[in-house]
FIPA-315081 format. One record per residue (C-alpha): residue in three letters; x, y, z. Coordinates in Angstrom, 1 decimal, padded with zeros to 4 digits. Each point is the difference from the previous one (the first is absolute). Layout:
N
ALA X Y Z
...
END
This chain:
90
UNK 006.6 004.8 -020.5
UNK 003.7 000.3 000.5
UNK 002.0 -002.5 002.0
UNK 001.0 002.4 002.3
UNK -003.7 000.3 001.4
UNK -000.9 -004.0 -000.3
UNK 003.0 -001.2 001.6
UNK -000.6 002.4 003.4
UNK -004.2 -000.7 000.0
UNK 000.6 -003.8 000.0
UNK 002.6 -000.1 002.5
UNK -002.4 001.8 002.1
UNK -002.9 -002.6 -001.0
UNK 002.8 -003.1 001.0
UNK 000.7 002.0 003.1
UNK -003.3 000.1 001.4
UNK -001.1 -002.9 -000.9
UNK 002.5 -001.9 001.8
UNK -000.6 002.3 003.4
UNK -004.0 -000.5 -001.2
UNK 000.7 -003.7 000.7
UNK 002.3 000.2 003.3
UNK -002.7 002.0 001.5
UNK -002.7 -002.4 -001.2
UNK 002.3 -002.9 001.5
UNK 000.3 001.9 002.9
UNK -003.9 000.5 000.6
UNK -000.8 -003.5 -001.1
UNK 002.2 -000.7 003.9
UNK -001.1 002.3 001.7
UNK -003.0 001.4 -000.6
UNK 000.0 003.3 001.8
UNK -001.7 003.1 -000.9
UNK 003.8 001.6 -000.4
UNK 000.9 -002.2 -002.2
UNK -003.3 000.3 -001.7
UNK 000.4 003.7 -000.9
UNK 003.4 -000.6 -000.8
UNK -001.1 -002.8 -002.8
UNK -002.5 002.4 -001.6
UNK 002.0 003.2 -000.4
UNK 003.3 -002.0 -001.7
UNK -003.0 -002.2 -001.9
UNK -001.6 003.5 -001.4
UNK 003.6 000.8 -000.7
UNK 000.5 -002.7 -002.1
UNK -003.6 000.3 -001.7
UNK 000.9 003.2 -000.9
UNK 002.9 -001.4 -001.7
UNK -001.8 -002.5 -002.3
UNK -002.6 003.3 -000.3
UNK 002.9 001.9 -001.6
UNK 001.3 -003.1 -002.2
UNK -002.5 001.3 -003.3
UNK 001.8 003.5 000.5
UNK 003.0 -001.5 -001.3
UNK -001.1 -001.8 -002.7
UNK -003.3 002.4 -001.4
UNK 000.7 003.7 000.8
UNK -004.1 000.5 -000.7
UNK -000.4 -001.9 002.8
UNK 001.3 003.2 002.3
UNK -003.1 002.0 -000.3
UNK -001.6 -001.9 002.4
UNK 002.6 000.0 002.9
UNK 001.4 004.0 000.6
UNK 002.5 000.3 002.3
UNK -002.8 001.2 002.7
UNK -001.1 -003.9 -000.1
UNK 003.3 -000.9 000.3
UNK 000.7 001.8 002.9
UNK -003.1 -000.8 001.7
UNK 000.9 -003.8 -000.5
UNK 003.4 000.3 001.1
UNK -001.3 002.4 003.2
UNK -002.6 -002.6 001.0
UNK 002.4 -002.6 000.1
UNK 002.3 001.9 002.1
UNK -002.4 000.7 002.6
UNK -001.2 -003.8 -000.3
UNK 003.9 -000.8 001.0
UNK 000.7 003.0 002.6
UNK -003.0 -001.5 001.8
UNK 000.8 -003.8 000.2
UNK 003.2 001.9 001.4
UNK -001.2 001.8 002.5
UNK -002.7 -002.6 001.0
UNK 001.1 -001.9 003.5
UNK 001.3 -003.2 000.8
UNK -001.8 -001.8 002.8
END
């Protein structure tokens, strides 16, 4: 695969993993349901990630993730996130 696609992907896989662990830090304090959601959507982000980590390296490996999955992944993380959000603080 050419550098141009590796170097992006795993600076999205460092990313996540870093606000993966904050969030987990955070939920390890506090122990809301907020900060629950919050963990699990940027954790499925970062899951995702490592998912996409055999892309790079083994194109056959693509057959078995369309962008459909993808996008389902990425949307079901959102929503995980939007909710923690909009959950309130008592």
């Amino acid at each position: 695969m050419e550098i141009i696609v590796l170097i992006p992907r795993l600076v999205f896989i460092t990313i996540t993993l870093v606000v993966f662990a904050f969030s987990l830090l955070t939920f390890s304090r506090y122990k809301t349901k907020k900060t629950l959601l919050l963990t699990l959507g940027f954790g499925l982000f970062f899951v995702h990630g490592l998912i996409s980590i055999p892309e790079i390296f083994n194109q056959e490996y693509n057959f078995l993730f369309r962008d459909n999955i993808h996008l389902l992944i990425d949307a079901v993380a959102l929503l995980l996130i939007l909710l923690g959000v909009l959950q309130d603080q008592k």
